[in-house]
C-alpha positions as CSV (number, residue, x, y, z in Angstrom):
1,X,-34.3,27.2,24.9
2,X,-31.3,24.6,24.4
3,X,-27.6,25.9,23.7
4,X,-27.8,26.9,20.4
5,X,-25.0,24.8,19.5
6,X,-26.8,21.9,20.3
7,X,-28.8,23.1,17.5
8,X,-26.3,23.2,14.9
9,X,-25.1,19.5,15.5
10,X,-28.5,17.8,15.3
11,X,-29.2,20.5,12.4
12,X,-26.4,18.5,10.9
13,X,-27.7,14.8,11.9
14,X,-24.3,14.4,14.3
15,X,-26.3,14.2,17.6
16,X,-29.2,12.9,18.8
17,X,-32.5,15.2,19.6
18,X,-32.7,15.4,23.4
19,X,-35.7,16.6,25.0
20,X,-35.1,18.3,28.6
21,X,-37.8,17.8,31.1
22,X,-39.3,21.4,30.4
23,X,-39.7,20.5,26.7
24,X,-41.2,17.3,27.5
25,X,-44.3,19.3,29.3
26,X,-45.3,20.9,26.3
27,X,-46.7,20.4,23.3
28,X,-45.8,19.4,19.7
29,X,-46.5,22.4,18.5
30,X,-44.6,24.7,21.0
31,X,-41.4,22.2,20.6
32,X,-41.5,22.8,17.0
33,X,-41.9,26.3,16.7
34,X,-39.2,26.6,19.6
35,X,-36.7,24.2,18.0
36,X,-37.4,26.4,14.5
37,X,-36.1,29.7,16.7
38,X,-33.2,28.1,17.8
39,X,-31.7,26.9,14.8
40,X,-32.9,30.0,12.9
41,X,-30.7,31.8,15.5
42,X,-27.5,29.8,15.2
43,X,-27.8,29.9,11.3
44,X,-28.5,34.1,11.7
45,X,-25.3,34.3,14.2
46,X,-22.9,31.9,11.5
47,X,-24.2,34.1,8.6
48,X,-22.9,37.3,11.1
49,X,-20.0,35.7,12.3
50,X,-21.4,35.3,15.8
51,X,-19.9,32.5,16.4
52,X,-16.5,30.7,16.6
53,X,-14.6,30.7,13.2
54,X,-14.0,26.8,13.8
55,X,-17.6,25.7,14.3
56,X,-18.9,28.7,11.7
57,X,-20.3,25.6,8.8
58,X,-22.4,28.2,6.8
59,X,-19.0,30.2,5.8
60,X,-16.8,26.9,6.4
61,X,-19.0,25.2,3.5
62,X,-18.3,28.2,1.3
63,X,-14.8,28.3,1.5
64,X,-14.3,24.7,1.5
65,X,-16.6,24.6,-2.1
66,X,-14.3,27.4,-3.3
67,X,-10.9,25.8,-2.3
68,X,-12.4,22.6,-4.6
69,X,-13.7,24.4,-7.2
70,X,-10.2,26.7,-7.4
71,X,-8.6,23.0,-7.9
72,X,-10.9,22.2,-10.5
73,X,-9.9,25.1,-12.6
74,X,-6.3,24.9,-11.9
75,X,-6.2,20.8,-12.7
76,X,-9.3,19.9,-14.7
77,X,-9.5,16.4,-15.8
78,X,-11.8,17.4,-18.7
79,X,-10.7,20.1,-20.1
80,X,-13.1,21.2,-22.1
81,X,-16.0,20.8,-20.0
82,X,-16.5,24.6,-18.8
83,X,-15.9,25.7,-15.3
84,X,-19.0,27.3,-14.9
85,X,-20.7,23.6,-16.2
86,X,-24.2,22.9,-17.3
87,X,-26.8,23.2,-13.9
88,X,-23.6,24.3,-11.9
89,X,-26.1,27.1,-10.7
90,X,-29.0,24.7,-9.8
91,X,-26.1,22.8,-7.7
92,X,-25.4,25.7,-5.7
93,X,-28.9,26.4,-4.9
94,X,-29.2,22.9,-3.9
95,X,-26.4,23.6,-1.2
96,X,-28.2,26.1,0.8
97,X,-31.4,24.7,0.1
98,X,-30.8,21.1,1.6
99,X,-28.4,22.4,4.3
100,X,-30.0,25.3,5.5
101,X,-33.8,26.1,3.9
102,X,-35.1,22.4,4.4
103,X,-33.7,22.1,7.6
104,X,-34.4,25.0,9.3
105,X,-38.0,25.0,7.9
106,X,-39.0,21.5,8.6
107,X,-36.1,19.1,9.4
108,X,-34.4,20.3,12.7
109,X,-37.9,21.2,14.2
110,X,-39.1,17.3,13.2
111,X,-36.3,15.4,14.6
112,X,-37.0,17.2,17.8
113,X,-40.4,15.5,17.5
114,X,-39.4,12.0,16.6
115,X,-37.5,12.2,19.8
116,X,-40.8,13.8,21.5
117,X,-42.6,11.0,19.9
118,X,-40.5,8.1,21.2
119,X,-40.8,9.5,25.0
120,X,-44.1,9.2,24.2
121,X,-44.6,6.0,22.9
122,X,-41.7,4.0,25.0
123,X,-41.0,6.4,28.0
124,X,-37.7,6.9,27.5
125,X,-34.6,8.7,25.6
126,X,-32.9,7.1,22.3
127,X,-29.6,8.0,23.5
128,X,-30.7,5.4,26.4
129,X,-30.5,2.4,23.7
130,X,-26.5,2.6,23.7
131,X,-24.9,-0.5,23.7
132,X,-21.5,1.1,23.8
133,X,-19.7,3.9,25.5
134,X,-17.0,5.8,24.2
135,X,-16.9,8.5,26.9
136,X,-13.7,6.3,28.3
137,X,-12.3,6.5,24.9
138,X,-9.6,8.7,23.9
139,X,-10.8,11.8,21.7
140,X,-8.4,10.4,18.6
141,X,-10.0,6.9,18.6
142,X,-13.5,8.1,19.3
143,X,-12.7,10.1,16.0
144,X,-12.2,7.1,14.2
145,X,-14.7,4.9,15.4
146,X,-17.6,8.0,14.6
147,X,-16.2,8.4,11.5
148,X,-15.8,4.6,10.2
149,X,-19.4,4.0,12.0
150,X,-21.1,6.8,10.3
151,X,-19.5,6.3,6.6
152,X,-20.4,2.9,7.0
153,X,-23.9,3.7,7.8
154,X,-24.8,6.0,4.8
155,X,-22.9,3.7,2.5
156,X,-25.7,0.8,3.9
157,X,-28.1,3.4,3.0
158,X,-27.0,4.5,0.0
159,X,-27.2,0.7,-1.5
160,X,-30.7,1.2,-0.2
161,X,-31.3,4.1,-2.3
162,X,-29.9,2.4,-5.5
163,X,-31.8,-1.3,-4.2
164,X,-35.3,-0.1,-3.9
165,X,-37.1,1.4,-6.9
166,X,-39.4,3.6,-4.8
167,X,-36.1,4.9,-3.1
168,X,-34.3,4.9,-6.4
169,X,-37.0,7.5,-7.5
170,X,-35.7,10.3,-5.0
171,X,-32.0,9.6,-5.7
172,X,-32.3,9.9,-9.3
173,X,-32.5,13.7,-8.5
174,X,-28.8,13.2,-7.7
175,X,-27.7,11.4,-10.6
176,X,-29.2,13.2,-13.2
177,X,-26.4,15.3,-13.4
178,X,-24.9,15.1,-17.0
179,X,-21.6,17.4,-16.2
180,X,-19.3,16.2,-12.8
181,X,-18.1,18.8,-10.9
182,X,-18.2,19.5,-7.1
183,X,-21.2,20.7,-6.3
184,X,-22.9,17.7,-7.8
185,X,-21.8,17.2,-4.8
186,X,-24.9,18.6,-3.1
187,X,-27.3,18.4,-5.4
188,X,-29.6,15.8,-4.1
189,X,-33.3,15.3,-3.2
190,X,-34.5,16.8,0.1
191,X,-35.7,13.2,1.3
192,X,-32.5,12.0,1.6
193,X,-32.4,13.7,4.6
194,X,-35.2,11.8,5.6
195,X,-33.6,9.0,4.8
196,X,-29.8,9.0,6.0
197,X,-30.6,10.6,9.2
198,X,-33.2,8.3,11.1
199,X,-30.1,5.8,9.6
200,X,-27.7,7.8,11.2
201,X,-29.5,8.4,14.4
202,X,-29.5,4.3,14.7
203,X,-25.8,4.6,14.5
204,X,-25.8,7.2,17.2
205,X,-27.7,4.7,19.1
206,X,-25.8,2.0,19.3
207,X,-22.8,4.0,20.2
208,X,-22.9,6.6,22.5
209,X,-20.3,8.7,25.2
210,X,-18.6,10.8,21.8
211,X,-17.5,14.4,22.8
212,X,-20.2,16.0,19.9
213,X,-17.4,18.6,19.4
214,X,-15.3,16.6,17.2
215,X,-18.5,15.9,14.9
216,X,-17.4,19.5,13.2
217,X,-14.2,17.6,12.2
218,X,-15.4,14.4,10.9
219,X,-18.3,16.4,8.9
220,X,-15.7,18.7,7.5
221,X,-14.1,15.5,6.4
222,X,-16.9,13.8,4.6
223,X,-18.1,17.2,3.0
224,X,-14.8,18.0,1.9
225,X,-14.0,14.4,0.2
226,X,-17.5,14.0,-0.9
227,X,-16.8,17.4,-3.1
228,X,-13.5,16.0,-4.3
229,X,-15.3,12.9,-5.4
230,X,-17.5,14.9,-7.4
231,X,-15.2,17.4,-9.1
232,X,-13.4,17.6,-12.4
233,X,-10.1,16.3,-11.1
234,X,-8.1,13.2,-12.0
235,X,-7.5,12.0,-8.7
236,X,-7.3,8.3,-7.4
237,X,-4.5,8.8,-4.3
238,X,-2.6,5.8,-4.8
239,X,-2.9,2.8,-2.7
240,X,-5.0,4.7,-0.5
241,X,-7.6,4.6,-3.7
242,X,-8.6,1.3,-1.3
243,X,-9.6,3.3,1.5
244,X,-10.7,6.7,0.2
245,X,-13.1,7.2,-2.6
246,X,-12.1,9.0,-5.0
247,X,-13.3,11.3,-8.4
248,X,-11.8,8.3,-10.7
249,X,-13.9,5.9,-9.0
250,X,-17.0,7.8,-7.9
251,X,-17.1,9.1,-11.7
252,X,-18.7,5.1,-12.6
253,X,-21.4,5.1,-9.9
254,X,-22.7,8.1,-11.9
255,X,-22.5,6.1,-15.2
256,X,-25.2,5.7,-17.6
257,X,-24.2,2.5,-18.5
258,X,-23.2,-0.4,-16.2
259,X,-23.0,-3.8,-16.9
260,X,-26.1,-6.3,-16.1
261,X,-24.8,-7.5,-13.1
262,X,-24.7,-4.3,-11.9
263,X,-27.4,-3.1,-13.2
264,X,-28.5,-1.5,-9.1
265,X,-24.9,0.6,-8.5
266,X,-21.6,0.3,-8.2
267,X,-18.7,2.1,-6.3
268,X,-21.0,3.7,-3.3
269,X,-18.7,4.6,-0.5
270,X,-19.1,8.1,0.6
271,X,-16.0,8.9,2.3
272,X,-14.7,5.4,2.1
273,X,-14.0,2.7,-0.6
274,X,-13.2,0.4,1.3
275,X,-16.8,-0.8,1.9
276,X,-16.9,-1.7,-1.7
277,X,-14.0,-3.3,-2.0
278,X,-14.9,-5.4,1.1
279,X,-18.4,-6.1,-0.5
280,X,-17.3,-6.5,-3.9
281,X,-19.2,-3.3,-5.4
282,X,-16.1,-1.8,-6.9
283,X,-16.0,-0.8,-10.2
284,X,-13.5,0.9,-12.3
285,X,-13.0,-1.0,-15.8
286,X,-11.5,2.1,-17.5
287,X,-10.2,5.7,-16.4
288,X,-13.8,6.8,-16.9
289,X,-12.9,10.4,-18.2
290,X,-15.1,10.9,-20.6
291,X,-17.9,8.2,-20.0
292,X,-22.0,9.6,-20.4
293,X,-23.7,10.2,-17.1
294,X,-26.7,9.6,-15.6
295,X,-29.6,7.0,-16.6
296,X,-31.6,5.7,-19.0
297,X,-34.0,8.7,-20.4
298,X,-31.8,11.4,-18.6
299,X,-32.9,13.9,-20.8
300,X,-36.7,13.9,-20.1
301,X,-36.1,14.6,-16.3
302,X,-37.0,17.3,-14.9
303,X,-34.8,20.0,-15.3
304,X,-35.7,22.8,-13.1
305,X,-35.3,22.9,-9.1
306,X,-39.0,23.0,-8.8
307,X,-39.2,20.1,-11.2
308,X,-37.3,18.2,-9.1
309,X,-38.8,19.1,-5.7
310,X,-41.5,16.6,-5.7
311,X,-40.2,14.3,-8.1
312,X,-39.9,10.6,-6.8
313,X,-44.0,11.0,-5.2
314,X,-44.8,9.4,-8.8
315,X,-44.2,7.9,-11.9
316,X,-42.0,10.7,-13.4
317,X,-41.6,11.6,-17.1
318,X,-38.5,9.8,-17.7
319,X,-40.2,6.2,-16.8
């Protein structure tokens, strides 16, 4: 069985799956169930505090969603929304369901196969596809470059998401929420992950020879501004507002109402604005405060978790 650590990174789409010539002798079958054990055991040994407190993300999430809600309660932008918000429960869920329950149940264990699948199929590794290597890099600039290559990469896909209708069906899950606040943040359909990671593994790809360590750091990162874009906060950082996103800005890409020329998305940086500056998909006419969320017919979509679980297969209630 691999390191278990290599679990945790591809559990969190920041490696590539790499089969090792034992695992390539066996079946689909024994590779899943193996790959299930393995990142079943890292999750276990974060949940005991197994392992180190700097690579612990099951307990790092939690703190990190508590420091941002703690800000929401001592700064709230709306002031009268309340701090436990409507479906701030069904948001929480949502965070160990697509983190942890999807992944260890299905997602880490099929990414190992995709992998499997392509040895098959082509004889050789992904991670052999690299056209550049960063292993000569220093760590601080292969930092940035993983970090600007991977935002860049989900914004690309998030346009996607917001382009295509049958796409658009899955990530309505995410924007039906009526009340922002940070864990909006994770509140999302589980094909996303279907989605953003094959994306991300193209990224990975292309550029290779990163230290996988520093991948804890640059998630952190993009979990931890992806909740401040969400929460009740009014925050734009200044001039930076043209690099980072932000809760001022990310609050209209959740709008109900957008003008006709924008009738697909607007403001869809993850980490970065910059992207939709560069591509001219910004969008902040007003401060936004108070603006309706969501989308047309809001109110006839499913409401429960199990409502939304298979959502987006179909032509769903609100259409």
């Amino acid at each position: 069985m691999k390191n278990l650590k290599y679990y945790l990174l591809m559990g969190l789409g920041v490696i590539m799956p790499t089969l090792s010539h034992a695992q390539d002798e066996k079946g689909y079958g024994e590779v899943f169930f193996e790959t299930f054990a393995g990142y079943g055991s890292y999750i276990w040994k974060e949940i005991t505090f197994q392992v180190n407190w700097y690579e612990n993300y099951f307990w790092g999430l939690i703190l990190l969603s508590l420091i941002v809600w703690g800000l929401e309660i001592l700064f709230p932008w709306r002031k009268n929304q309340p701090i436990f918000r409507k479906d701030f429960w069904l948001d929480a869920f949502y965070m160990f369901f697509n983190f942890y329950i999807f992944k260890l149940v299905i997602f880490t264990a099929f990414s190992n196969l995709v992998e499997m699948g392509v040895q098959d199929l082509f004889g050789g590794s992904l991670s052999s596809l690299a056209i550049v290597d960063m292993s000569s890099y220093q760590l601080w600039l292969q930092l940035i470059i993983f970090f600007i290559a991977l935002d860049f990469i989900q914004w690309f896909t998030h346009v996607l998401l917001h382009r295509f209708n049958f796409l658009w069906r899955f990530h309505k899950v995410h924007h039906s929420v009526e009340q922002m606040g940070f864990a909006a943040h994770l509140r999302f359909h589980w094909m996303e992950n279907v989605f953003y990671t094959p994306m991300k593994y193209i990224m990975l790809m292309l550029i290779g020879g990163f230290v996988p360590e520093m991948a804890y750091l640059v998630y952190f990162t993009t979990i931890a501004i992806g909740h401040l874009n969400h929460a009740n906060l009014n925050w734009s950082y200044g001039p930076l507002k043209y690099i980072f996103n932000n809760p001022k800005m990310h609050i209209w890409h959740h709008a109900e109402e957008l003008p006709e020329d924008r009738r697909h998305g607007v403001n869809f940086g993850i980490s970065l604005s910059i992207w939709d500056y560069i591509f001219r998909t910004n969008y902040i006419p007003s401060e936004g405060r108070d603006i309706k969320l969501g989308f047309n017919n809001v109110a006839k979509f499913p409401k429960t978790f199990f409502g939304q679980l298979f959502y987006g297969f179909g032509k769903g209630p609100d259409e």
